[in-house]
N, C-alpha and C positions, 0 to 999 in steps of 0.2 A: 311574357313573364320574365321579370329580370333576375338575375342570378347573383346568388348571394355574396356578397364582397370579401365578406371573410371566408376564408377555406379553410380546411384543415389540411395538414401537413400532407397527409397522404392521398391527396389530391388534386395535389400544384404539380405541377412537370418539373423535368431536372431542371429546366433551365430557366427557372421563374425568378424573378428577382429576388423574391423572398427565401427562397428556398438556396439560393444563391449566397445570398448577404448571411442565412445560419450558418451556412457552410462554413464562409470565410470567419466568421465568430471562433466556430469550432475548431480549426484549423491554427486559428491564433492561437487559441488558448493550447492546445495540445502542444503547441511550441514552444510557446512560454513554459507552460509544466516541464517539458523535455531541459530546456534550458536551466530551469532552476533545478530538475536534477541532476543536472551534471555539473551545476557550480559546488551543491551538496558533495556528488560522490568525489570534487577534486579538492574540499575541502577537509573531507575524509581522510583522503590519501595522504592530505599534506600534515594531518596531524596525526596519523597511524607513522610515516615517515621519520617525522622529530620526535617520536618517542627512543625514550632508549630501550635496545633489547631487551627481554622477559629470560629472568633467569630457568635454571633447571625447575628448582622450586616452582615458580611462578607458574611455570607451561605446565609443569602436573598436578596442580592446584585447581586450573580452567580446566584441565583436559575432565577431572574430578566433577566438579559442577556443570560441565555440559554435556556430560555420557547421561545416553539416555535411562531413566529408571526401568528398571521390573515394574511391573503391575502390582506386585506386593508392596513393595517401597513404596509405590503413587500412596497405595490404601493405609501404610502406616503415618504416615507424615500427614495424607487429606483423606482421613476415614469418615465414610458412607455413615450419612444418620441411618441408624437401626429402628424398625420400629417408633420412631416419629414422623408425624406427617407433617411434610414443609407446607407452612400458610399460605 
């Protein structure tokens, strides 16, 4: 009886060529990603850097818009359909 050529993954050994060759796939790619985030987070930097500082105004302005709501405030602004049923 010969044994089937194709396997599934979870049936190759560590050290199978195939299982070998996703590895190194996976390993590029997870590098590549890490790379292009960190060219992102230093182009971040470099443009949080050259900005010019945020006045007094400015900083209580955001500090305003990113405090988090009451649960009352969510339902005034995005209130609950009452009474109708969503299609």
């Amino acid at each position: 009886m010969e044994a089937d050529p194709v396997m599934s993954d979870e049936n190759r050994a560590i050290d199978d060529p195939v299982t070998l060759a996703k590895a190194g796939r996976l390993m590029r790619k997870a590098i590549k990603r890490q790379e292009e985030e960190a060219k992102i987070a230093e182009y971040i930097q470099k443009i949080v850097d050259a900005a010019p500082p945020l006045t007094p105004e400015q900083r209580d302005r955001l500090a305003l818009l990113l405090r988090p709501l009451k649960e009352s405030a969510v339902e005034e602004y995005h209130p609950r359909p009452r009474g109708r049923k969503l299609p």
